[in-house]
C-alpha positions in Angstrom: -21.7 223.0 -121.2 -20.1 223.0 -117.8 -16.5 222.3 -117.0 -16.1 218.5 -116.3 -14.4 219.2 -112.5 -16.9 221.0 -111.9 -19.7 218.5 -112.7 -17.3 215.4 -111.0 -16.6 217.7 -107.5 -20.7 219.4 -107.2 -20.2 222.0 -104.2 -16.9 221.3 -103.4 -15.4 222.7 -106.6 -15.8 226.3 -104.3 -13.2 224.8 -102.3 -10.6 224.9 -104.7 -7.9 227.7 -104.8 -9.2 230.4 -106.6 -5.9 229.4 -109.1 -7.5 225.9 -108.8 -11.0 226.7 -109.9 -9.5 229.1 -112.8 -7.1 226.1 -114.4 -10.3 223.2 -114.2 -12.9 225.3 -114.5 -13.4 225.8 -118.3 -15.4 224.4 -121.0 -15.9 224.6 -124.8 -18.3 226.8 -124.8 -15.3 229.5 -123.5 -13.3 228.3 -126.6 -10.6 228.9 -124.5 -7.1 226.6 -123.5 -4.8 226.7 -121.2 -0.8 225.7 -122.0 1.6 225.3 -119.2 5.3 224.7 -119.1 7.9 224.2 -116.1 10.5 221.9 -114.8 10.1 218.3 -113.6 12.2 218.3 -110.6 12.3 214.5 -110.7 11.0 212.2 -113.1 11.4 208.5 -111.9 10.5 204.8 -112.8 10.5 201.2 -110.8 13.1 198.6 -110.5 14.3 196.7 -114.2 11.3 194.3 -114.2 8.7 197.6 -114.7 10.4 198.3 -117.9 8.1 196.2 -120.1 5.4 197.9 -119.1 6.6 201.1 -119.2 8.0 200.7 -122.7 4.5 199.2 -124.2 2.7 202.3 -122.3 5.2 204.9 -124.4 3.9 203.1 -127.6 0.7 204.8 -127.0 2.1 207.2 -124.9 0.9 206.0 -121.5 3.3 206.5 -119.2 7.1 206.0 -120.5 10.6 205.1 -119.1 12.8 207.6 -119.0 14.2 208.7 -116.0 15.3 212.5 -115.0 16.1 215.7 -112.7 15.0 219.0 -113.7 13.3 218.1 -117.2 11.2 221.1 -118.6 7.7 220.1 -119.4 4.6 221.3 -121.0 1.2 220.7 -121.0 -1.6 221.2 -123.5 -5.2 221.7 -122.1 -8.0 221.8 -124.6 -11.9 221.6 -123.9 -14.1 220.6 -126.7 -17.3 218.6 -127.7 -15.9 215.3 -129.1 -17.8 212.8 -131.8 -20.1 211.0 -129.3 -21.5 214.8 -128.1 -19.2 214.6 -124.9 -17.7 217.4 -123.1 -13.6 216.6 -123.3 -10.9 217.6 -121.9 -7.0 217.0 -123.4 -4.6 216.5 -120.8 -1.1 216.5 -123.9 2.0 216.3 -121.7 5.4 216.8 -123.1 8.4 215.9 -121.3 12.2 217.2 -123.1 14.7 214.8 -122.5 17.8 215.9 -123.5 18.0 213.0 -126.1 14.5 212.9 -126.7 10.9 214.1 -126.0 8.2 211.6 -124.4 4.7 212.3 -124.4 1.8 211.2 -122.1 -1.7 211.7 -123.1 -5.3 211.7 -122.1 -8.5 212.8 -122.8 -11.2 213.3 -119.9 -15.3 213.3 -119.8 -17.6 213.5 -117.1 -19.9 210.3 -117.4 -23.5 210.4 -115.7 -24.0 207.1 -116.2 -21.2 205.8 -114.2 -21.2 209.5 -112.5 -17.7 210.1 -112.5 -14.9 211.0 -114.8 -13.6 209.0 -117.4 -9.8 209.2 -118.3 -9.1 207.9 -121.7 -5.6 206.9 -121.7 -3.0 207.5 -124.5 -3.5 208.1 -128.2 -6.4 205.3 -129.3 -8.2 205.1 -125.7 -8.0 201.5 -125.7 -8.1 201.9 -121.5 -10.7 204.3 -119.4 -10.2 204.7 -116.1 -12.5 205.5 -113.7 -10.9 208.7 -111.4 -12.2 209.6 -108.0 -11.8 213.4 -107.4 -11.7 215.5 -104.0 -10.6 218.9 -102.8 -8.0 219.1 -100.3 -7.7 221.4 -96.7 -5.3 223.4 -98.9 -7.6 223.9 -101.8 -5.9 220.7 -104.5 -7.3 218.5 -106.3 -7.0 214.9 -105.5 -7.5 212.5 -107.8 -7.2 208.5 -107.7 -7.6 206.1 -110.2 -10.0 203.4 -110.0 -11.6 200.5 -112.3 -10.1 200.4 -115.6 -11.7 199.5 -118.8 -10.0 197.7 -121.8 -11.7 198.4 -125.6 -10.7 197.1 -129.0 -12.7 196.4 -131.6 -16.1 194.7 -130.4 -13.9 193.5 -127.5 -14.7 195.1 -124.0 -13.2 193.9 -120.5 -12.5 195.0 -117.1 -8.8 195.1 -117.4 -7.3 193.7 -113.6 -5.8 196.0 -111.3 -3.2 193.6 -110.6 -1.5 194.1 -114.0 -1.5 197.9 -114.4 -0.8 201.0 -112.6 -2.8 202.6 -109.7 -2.6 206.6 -110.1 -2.4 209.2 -107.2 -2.3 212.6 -108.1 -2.3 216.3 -106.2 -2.3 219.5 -108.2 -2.3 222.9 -106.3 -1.2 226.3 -106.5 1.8 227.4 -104.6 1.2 231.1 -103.5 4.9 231.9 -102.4 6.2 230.6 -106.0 3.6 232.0 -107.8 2.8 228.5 -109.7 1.3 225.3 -109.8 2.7 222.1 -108.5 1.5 218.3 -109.2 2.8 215.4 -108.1 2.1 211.8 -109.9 2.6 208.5 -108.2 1.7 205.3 -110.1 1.6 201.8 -108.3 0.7 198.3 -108.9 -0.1 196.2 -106.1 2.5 193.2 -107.7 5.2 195.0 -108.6 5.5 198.1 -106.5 6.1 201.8 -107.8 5.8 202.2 -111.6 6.4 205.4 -112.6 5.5 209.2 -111.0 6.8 212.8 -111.1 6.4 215.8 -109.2 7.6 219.5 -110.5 6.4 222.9 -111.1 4.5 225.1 -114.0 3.1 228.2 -114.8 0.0 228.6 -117.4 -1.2 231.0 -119.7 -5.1 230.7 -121.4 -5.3 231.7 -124.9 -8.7 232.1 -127.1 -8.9 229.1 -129.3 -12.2 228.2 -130.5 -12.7 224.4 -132.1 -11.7 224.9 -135.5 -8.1 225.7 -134.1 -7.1 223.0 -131.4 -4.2 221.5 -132.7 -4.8 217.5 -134.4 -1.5 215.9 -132.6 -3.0 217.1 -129.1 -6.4 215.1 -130.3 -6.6 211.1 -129.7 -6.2 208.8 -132.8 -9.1 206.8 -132.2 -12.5 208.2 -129.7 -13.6 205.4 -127.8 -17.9 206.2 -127.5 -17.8 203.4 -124.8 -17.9 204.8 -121.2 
């Protein structure tokens, strides 16, 4: 098995910051993981009418909508082989409000069929996303959401991009800080900005072979569809 990023970006993965190609370039087979924590220096939602979908998302911990400066975050990165034989990846973000803690989940796998990755949102993956990756002039990653799937059941849809969230993402390593930095806007073409973040983290790899990744970092429900 080969990392996922690896497979999505072919030759440009050497592109990366060195940082870069250390923090997306493992797989199970290194029965490693990698856990980050920071600060959010801003944490921030759209006008009153995005609240409904905000506050549906944070059900199934997609997205959420809580608002906030200087939050201290984690993140929860495990590669493994999930029940359909796929190479995964758990993307388990924790964000510390002072009067609670939201969550915001995924699960990635490179597809060959559709040759691309597939983000599996939230704790059931009822919604894939297609995500278009590229390498930066300052050695990020870039990624962009793109078609998104809806699966329940025997039921299977394109859901429209007109009723959810466009993503735009940018994670790089900050040599003068001595840390990473991402930044997260979501859109929808109706109602404007969603939801987004941008802050800074530091990470740390641990062994951790299968047996020991954590269940509440795992989805709920795998969704075999692609």
């Amino acid at each position: 098995m080969t990392s996922i990023y690896r497979q999505a970006l072919g030759a440009d993965f050497e592109r990366l910051h060195p940082k870069m190609q250390w923090r997306f370039g493992f797989s199970s087979i290194d029965e490693r993981c990698q856990i980050g924590s920071g600060l959010m220096d801003e944490i921030w939602r759209g006008p009153w009418w995005t609240l409904p979908v905000l506050v549906l998302g944070s059900t199934r911990h997609i997205l959420f909508p809580t608002r906030g400066r200087r939050v201290p975050f984690t993140i929860a990165n495990y590669a493994y082989v999930d029940r359909s034989g796929r190479e995964a990846v758990t993307w388990a973000r924790r964000f510390d409000f002072t009067r609670r803690t939201r969550a915001f989940d995924a699960t990635m796998i490179y597809s060959t069929r559709r040759d691309t990755i597939v983000d599996y949102l939230g704790t059931h993956q009822h919604l894939a996303v297609d995500l278009d990756c590229w390498v930066d002039d300052e050695g990020a990653i870039c990624i962009r959401s793109g078609e998104q799937r809806f699966y329940e059941g025997h039921a299977a849809f394109r859901f429209p991009l007109a009723l959810s969230g466009a993503a735009n993402v940018r994670e790089w390593w900050d040599e003068a800080a001595a840390c990473f930095r991402i930044e997260v806007n979501v859109t929808n073409k109706l109602f404007g900005p969603l939801f987004g973040y941008r802050g800074s983290f530091t990470v740390e790899e641990r062994s951790c072979p299968a047996a020991a990744i954590p269940t509440d970092v795992l989805p709920v429900r795998e969704e075999h569809r692609e």
